[in-house]
N, C-alpha and C positions, 0 to 999 in steps of 0.2 A: 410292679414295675417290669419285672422280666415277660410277663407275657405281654406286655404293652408292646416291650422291643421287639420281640420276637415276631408280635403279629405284623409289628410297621416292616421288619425282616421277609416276612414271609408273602406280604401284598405287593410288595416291590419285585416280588421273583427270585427273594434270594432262596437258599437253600443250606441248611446246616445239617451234615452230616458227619457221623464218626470217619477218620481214614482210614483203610484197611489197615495200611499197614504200620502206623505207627498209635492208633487208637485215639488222635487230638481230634477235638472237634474242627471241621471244614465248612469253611464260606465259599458257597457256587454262587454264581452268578453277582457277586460285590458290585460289578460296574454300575446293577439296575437300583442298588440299594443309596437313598438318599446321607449325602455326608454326616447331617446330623444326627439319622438316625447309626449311621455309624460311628459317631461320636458319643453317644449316648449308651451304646452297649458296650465299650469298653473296659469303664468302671464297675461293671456288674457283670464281668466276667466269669468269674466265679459262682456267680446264681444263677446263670443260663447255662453251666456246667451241671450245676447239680438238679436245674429240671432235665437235664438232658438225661442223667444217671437214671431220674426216680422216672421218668417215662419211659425207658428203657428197659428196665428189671419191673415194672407194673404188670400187674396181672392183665390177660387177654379183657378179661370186661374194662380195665380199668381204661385200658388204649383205647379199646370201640368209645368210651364215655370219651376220650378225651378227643379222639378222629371228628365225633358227633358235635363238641363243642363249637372248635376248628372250623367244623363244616358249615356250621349255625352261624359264628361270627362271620365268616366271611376271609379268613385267615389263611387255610388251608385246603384247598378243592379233592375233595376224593369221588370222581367219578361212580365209583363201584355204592359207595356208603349214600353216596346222592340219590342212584336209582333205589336201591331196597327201603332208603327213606319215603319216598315220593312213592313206591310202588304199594309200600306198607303201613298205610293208613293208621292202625294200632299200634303200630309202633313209634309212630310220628306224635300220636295223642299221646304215649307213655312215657316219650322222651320231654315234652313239656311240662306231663304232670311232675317227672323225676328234676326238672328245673323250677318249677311251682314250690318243690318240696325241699329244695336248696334255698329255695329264697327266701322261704317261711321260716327257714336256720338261720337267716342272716346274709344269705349269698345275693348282695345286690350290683358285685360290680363285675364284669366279664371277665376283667384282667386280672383279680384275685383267685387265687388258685379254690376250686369248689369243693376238693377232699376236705377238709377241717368242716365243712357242712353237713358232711353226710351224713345219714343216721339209718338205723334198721329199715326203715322203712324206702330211703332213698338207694341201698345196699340192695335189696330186695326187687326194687324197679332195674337198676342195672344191669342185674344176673340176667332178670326177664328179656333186657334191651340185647345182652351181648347172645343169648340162645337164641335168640329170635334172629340176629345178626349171622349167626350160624346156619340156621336153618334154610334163612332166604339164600347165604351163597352156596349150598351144598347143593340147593334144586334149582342154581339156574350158572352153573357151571359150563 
């Protein structure tokens, strides 16, 4: 449910971010975001809190995986993670294999979060995804 909201948040144009200065999460651009769906994220306040924390404190691969999801869905545009995708063919086949291999665990619905799927071998494709991630922006800086 919270990533449901969050994507319907985020295709609208809205934007959530921490405030500097007092650390609450901020809604930009609210005008663009439909009523209901601000209706709907209300009550589940507190769970678009705590993805906010666990995406926050996630490890660099775990962010790249979750940028790559984002990007996939259609949720979240990362110009930069679009090109090294589209540029990087292998990395593009390892990112489906690594969603092949969530979905073989059980991972069939977008909006359920895909950590509780992983396993060693899905662990293993992401280090791959996030050095490779690395590597593409280091050499085209």
């Amino acid at each position: 449910m919270v990533l449901h909201v969050l994507s319907q948040i985020w295709k609208s144009g809205g934007l959530i971010e921490r405030d500097q200065s007092d650390g609450q999460l901020e809604l930009k651009n609210h005008e663009n975001i439909p009523a209901e769906v601000l209706k709907a994220a209300e009550p589940i306040f507190n769970q678009i809190e705590e993805w906010f924390k666990f995406s926050e404190e996630a490890s660099a691969a775990d962010k790249t995986l979750m940028k790559m999801v984002h990007q996939a869905c259609g949720w979240q545009h990362n110009p930069k993670l679009n090109e090294w995708i589209c540029a990087d063919v292998d990395s593009l086949m390892l990112f489906m294999e690594w969603q092949e291999t969530l979905a073989k665990n059980g991972w069939n619905d977008i909006y359920e979060d895909y950590r509780q799927y992983e396993n060693e071998a899905s662990n293993i494709m992401k280090k791959k995804l996030y050095e490779s991630a690395v590597l593409y922006a280091n050499q085209n800086k």
